[in-house]
N, C-alpha and C positions, 0 to 999 in steps of 0.2 A: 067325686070332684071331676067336675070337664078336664079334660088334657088343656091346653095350651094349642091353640091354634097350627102354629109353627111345629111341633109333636104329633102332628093328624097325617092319617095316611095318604097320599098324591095319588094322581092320577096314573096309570101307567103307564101315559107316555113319559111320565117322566123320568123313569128307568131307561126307556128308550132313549131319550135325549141322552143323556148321560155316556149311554155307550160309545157315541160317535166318538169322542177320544181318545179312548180307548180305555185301561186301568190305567198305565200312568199318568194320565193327563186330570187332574182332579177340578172338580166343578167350582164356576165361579159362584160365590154365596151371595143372592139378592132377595133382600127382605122388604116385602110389599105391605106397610102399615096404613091398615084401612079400616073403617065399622062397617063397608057395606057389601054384605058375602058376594053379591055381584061384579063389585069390581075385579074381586079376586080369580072368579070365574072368568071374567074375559081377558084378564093378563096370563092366565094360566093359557088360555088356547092361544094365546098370540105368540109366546113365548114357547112354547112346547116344544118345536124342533131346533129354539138360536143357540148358537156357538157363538165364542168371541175366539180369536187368536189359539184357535184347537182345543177349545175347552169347552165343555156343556154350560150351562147356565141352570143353577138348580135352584126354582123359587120357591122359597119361605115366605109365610102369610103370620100375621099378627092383626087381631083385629080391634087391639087396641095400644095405648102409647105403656101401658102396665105390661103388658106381651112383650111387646117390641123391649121393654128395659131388659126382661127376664129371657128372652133372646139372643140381645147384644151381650150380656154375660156369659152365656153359654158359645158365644160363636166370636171372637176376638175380631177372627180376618175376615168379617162380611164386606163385602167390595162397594156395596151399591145399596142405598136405602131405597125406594120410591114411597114419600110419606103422605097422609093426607095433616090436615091441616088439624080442622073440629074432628073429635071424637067424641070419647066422653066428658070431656070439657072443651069451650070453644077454644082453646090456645093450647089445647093436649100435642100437637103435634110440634110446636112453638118450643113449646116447653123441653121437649123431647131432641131437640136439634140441641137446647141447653146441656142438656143432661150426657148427649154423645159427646160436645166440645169440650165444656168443662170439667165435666165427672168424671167421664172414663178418658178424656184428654186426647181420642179417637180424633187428629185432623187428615189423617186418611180416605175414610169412607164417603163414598161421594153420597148426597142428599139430593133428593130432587123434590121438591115439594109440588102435590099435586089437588088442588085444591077446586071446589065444588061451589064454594061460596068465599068468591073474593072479597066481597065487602066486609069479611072477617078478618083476612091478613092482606091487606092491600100490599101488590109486588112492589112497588118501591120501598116503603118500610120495610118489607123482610127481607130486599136484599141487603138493605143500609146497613139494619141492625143482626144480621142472623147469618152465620157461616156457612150458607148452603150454595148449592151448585148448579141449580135451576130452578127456575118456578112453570110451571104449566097450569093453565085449567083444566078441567078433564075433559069441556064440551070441545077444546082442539084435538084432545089426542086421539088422531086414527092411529091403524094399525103399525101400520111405516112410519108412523112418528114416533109409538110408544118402545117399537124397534130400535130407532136410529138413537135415544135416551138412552137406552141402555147400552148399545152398545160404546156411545162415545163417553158414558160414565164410565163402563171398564175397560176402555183405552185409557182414561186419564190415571185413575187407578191403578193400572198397569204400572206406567210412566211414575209414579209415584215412588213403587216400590222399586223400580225396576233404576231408579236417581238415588235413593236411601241405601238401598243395598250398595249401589257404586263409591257411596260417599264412607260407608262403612270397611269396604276392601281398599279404599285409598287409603283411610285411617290406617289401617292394620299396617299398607307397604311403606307410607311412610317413617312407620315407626321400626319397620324392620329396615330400612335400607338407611337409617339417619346412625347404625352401629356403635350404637350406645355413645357414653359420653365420650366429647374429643380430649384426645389427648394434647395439655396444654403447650407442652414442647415440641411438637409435631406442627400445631393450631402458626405458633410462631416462626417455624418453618417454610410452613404455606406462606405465611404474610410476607416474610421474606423474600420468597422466591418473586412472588405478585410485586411486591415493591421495585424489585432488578425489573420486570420485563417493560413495567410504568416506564423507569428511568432511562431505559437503553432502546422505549417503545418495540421491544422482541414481542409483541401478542402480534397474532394474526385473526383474521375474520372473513365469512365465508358471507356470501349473498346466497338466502333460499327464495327464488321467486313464488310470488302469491295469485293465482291465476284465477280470474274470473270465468268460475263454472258455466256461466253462459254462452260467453262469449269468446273464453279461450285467450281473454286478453292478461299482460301483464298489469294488475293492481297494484302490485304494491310487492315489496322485499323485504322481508325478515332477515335484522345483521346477529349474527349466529358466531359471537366471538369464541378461542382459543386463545387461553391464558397456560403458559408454559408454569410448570412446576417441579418440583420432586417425582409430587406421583402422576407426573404425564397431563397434557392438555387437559385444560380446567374447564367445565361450561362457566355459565353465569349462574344456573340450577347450583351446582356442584360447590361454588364458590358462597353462594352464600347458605349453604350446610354448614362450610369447614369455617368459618369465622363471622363474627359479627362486630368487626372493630368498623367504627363509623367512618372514620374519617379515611380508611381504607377503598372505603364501597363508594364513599360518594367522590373520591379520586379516580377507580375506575369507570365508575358513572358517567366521568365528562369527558374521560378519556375514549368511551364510545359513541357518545353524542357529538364528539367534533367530527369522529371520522366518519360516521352515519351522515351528518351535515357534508363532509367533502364528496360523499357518495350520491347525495341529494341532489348535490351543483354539479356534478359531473350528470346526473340526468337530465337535468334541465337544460345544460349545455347541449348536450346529443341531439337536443330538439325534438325529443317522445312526447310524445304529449297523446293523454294526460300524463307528465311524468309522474312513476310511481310514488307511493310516502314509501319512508324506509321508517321500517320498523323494528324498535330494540326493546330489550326488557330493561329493564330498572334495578338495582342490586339493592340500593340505602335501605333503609329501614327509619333512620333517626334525621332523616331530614325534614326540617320544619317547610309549612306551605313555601312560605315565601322564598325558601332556600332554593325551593324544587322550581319555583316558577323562575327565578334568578337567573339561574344555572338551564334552565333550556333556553331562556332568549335571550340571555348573551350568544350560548353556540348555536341561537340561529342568526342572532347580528353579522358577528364573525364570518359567516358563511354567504351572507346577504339572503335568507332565505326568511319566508313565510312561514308560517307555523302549517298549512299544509301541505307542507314537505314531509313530515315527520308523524308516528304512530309509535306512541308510550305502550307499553305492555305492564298489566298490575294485576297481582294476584287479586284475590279477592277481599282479604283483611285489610295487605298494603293501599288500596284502593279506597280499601275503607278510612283509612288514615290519614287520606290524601284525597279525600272528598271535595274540600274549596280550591284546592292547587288545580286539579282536574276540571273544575267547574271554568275557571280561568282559562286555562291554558286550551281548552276546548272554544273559548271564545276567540280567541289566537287564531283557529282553524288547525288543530293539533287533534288528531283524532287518540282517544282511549281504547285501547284490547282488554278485556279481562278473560285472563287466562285458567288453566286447570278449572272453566269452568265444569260443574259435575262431579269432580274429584274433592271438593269444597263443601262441608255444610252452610247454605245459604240460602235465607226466605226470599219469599217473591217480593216482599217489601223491600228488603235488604238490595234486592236486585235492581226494584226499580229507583231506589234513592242513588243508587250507586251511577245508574244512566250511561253506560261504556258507549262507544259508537258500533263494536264489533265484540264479539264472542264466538272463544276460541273453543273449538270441540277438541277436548283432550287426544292425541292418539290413543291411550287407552281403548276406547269408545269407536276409535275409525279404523285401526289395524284388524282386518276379517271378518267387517261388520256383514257381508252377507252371509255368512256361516255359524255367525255366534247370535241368535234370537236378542239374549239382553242385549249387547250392545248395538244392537239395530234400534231397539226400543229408546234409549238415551238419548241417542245421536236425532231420531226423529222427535224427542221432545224439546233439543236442546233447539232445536231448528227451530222447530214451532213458537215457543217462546221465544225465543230471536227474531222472529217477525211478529209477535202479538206488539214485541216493546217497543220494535220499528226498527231495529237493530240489525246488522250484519251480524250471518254465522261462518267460522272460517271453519272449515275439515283442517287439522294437522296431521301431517304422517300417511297420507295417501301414497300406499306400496302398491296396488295392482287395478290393473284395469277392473275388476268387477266392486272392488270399494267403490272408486269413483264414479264408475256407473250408478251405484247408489246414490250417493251423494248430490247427482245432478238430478236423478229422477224425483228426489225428495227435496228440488228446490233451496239446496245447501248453496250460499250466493258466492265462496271465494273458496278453494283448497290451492295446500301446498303439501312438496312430498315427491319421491321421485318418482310415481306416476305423472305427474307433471310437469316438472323440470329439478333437477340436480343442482345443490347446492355447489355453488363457486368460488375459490378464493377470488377476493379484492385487495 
């Protein structure tokens, strides 16, 4: 019996390539499913010396979509397909992108379909219908194009895993730092205290200014409240850990939104212009649309101000829950943040229904981003996609001149952080 194409001896540059990273750095896996031994021969020399991100590039060849199945079994983490279309059936390659989405349930691996005879999968029918990542002919692919394919497949690739894994270690610290269940006597404590500082207005609040990466100007300020307690100054994070009584949250909710609003008029009075939006986070959980939309333009009545004075912060769920409210209040001129983006399991679907005006790059992802490889990788995809959807990206937690420096050279449009300015009591 013939071996399996992909089980055939390589060439020997291709041990060569492989060495440029050295032994730790282990090769990316891209499998080239083609019937015509020619193509394989001139991907192999085009490919021979590339690296992506200090990794060799090791290609595997299948010369058909029965190979390619018997392949994808043996090799889980292949980064990068480049398919042909007709093989041994005209929709053999068709079939095959079925078989990786559905069967093996693989929405990782980037697909490039490269096909010879388009009149067989016309590119708008297989992008509509078929979850791949490019289409080419073959009579376009020069050598620097066949290059620049692969390489921005395993950049995305990268960015894939390198979002999944993040989204996986937030799981993990969420659930380590949320300290098991709260103790209900304690839970009432906290409410307690929250309730005296409401009544006696003892909370204070600090202004983080939001600096526009280009221009160095003031955007916008994040109101960054202290709620007094038992166990010491409460964020709004912190607080809604320790309890979930509604009518609690949505009392402190307005109780930041007036004074966010008195902050707004004081800018506007100063005569800055643009004056900044001031920007809060949102505590509720159980407020219905309407409630939510109620409850900010009364406190911007109150205040005489426009809905673009002001910048809502929403998790990603909350946001989700508050889809029409935001839709609304974004007609207002009330801009959306969604925030712990990356730290969040969320589809691009999910994303783009959801429509933020800004997206926030976790600190996680921006503290020592030029030192730590993955969170450089995050932070430039978090970007990318924050301009694909037309969106601002904010940096949070910018500590030192060489973050920032990133952040500006990779086209990050706003950070905040005391690299740029110090937050302030108000």
């Amino acid at each position: 019996m013939t071996a399996p194409s992909w089980l055939r001896s390589e060439p020997a540059h291709a041990d060569a390539s492989r060495k440029l990273a050295g032994p730790q750095a282990p090769p990316w896996h891209v499998l080239l499913v083609d019937d015509a031994p020619e193509i394989h021969e001139v991907t192999r020399l085009v490919l021979a010396d590339a690296a992506f991100s200090g990794r060799p590039i090791e290609l595997s060849s299948a010369l058909s979509a029965a190979e390619a199945r018997a392949y994808l079994a043996a090799h889980p983490g292949t980064a990068l397909i480049l398919l042909d279309v007709v093989m041994e059936a005209d929709d053999a390659g068709l079939e095959l992108v079925r078989h990786i989405r559905d069967t093996l349930e693989d929405r990782d691996v980037q697909i490039i379909l490269r096909t010879g005879q388009p009149g067989m999968a016309p590119e708008r029918d297989v992008i509509t219908r078929y979850e791949i990542n490019g289409y080419f002919l073959k009579t376009e692919l020069t050598a620097q194009k066949l290059t620049s394919i692969v390489v921005t497949g395993l950049r995305t690739y990268e960015t894939i895993k390198a979002l999944r894994s993040a989204q996986t270690l937030a799981t993990a610290s969420t659930i380590d730092d949320s300290g098991g269940p709260i103790d209900r006597e304690h839970e009432r404590g906290i409410r307690d205290d929250l309730e005296a500082a409401l009544r006696s207005d003892a909370w204070s609040m600090h202004a983080l200014p939001q600096i526009d990466l280009a221009s160095n100007a003031v955007s916008g300020v994040e109101m960054q409240a202290a709620w007094p307690s038992r166990e010491g100054a409460l964020s709004a994070g912190r607080i809604a850990m320790l309890t979930d009584d509604a009518a609690l949250l949505q009392s402190l909710d307005e109780a930041m939104l007036r004074r966010a609003c008195v902050l707004a008029h004081g800018c506007r009075d100063s005569g800055e212009e643009p004056a900044p939006r001031i920007s809060i986070p949102l505590l509720s959980k159980h407020l219905t649309d309407d409630q939510l939309i109620t409850m900010v333009k009364t406190c911007l009545a109150e205040a005489g101000l426009q809905g673009e004075a002001l910048d809502l912060q929403f998790s990603g769920p909350s946001l989700g829950a508050r889809r029409l409210a935001a839709r609304a209040l974004q007609a207002l001129g009330v801009s959306i943040t969604l925030v712990d983006f990356g730290l969040e399991r969320m589809s691009l679907f999910d994303l783009q229904a959801l429509r933020p005006n800004r997206i926030k790059i976790h600190s996680k992802f921006v503290r020592d981003v030029t030192h730590r490889h993955e969170r450089a990788v995050v932070a430039r995809a978090i970007i990318a996609l924050a301009h694909t959807l037309g969106v601002s990206a904010i940096a949070d937690g910018l500590s030192n001149s060489e973050d920032l420096q990133f952040f500006r050279w990779e086209g990050c449009d706003l950070g905040q952080g005391d690299a740029l300015a110090a937050a302030r009591p108000v």
